[in-house]
N, C-alpha and C positions, 0 to 999 in steps of 0.2 A: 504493500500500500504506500508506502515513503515516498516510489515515481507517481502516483495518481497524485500525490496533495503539494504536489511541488511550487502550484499556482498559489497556496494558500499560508504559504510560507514568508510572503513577504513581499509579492511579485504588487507592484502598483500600478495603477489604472496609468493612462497618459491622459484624461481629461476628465476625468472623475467618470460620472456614469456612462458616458458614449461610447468607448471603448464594449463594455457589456453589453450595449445595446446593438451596436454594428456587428457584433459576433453573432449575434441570437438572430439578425437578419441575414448573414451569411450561411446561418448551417440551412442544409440542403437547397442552396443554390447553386446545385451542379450537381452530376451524377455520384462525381466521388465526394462530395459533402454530404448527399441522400444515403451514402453505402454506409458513410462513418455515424450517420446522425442513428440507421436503422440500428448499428451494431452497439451502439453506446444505450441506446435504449432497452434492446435484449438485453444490457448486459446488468441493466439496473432491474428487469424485472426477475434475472436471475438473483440478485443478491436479496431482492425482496423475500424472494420467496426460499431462499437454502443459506442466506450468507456471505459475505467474501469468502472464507477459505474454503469453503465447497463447491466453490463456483471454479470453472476450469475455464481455458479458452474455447475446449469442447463443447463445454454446456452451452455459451455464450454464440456459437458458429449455428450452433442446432437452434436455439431460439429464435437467432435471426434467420434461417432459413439459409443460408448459406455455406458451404465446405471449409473446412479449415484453412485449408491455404489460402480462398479467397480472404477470412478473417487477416492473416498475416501480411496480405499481399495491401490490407486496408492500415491496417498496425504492423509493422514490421516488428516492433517489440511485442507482442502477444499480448498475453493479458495485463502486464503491466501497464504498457501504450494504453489499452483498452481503458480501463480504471485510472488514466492521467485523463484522457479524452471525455469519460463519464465527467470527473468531476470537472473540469474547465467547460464545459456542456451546459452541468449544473449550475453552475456558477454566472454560468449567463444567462441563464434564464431567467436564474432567483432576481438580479440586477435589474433585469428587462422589466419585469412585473412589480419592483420596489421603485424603477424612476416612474411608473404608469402611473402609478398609485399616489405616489410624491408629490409629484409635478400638479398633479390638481388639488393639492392643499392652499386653502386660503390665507391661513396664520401660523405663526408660529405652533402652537397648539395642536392643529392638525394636521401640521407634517408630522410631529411626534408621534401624534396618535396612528396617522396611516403608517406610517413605516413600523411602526412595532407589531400594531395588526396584523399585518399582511404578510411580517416575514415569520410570526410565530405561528399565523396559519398555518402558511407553506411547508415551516419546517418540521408541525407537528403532524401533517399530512403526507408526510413525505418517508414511503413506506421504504423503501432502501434505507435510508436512514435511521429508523425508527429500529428496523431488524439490527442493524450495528448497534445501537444503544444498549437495546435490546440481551444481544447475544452475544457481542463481541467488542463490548465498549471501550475498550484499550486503544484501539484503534481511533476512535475519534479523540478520547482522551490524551492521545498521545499528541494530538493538534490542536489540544487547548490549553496548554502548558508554557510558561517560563517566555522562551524566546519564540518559539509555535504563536503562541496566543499574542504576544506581541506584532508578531504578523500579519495574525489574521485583522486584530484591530484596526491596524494601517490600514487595509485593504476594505475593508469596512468602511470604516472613517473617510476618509478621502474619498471613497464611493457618497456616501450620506452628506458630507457636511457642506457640499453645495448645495445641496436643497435647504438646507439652516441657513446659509451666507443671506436667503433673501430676507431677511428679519435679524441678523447678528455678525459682529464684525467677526473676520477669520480666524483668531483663535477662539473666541466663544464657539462659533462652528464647529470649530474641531472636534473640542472638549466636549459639546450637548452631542455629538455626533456619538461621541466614545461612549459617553453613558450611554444612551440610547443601544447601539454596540453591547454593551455589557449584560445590560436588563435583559435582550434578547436572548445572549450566549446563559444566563443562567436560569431562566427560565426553562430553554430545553436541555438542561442537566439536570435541573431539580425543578419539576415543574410542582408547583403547589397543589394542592387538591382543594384549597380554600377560594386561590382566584386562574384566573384566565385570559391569560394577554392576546389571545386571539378573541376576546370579546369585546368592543367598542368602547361600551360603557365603563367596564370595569377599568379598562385600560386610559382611558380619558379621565378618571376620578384618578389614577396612579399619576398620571403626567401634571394634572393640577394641581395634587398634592403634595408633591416631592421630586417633580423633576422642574419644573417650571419655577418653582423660586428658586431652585438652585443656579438655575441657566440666568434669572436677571440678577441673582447675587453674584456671580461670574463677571454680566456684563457693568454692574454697577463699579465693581472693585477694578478694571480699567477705565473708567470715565478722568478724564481728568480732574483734580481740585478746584472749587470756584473759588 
């Protein structure tokens, strides 16, 4: 799994969200985009259903319909390639659907609220996923750690914190961007059984409560002295 999460490592957008979103428009814009897009999606509905370490490149060629060596001839690295191509896949998509969502926020307040929405949806919906938490959670845990999770923050952050920039100057961005980043990352490790950050409401009372003053006590403590 180390070559799949290599994107997630610390790799940074070139212009925040566009980057994700021109990739998510490129896959299957061409024959060999359609080959790689079929076989990265077999390959997640194998891990849904058996795992990463039960999943082969076999399993993966049979799903998609296609012979082994076609597989190889699309991945020349096998299942490795296959599981870097999955998650750089995912990872566009997740972006695609977080600037959709974003982008038609009117206040500060409800960008918060849609991006946290819509990515704790996504990622409690998100049965590949969910099976690694699940049954194999080293694995992701081993990309939310130390220098991992530093990482992924960046790549986060710098994805989100343009859509904050329209209401907060660029370091407050950053910072609401990170929490924001954070709240999401621990909710799908320890999701509560009390509340529900995929629920509107509930999550709209969290961001009024306890993230929203922290964000204008940030921007207040930059304001210059009168």
């Amino acid at each position: 799994m180390a070559a799949s999460l290599r994107l997630m490592d610390g790799a940074r957008p070139e212009g925040a969200h566009e980057p994700a979103v021109a990739r998510v428009v490129r896959l299957g814009g061409d024959d060999r985009s359609s080959q790689r897009v079929r076989i990265v999606d077999a390959a997640l509905r194998c891990i849904g259903a058996q795992g990463l370490q039960k999943t082969t490149a076999d399993d993966i060629a049979r799903e998609a319909g296609i012979s082994r060596a076609t597989l190889y001839r699309t991945f020349p690295g096998g299942k490795d390639a296959v599981l870097a191509g999955v998650v750089e896949t995912e990872v566009a998509r997740f972006f695609s659907a977080l600037a959709v969502t974003m982008g038609e926020a009117d206040d500060l307040e409800d960008v918060l609220v849609a991006g946290m929405v819509e990515a704790a949806a996504r990622l409690r919906s998100h049965e590949p996923l969910a099976r690694l938490l699940a049954d194999e959670p080293g694995v992701v845990l081993a990309r939310l750690s130390f220098a991992k999770l530093d990482g992924l923050l960046r790549v986060a952050s710098d994805f989100a914190a343009p859509f904050f920039a329209r209401w907060l100057g660029p370091d407050e961005a950053s910072r609401a961007a990170e929490w924001a980043v954070r709240i999401v990352i621990s909710y799908l490790l320890s999701p509560s059984q009390g509340f529900d950050l995929a629920d509107a409401g509930q999550t709209r009372r969290l961001v009024a409560t306890f993230v929203l003053p922290g964000v204008v006590a940030l921007g207040a403590l930059g304001d210059p002295a009168p």
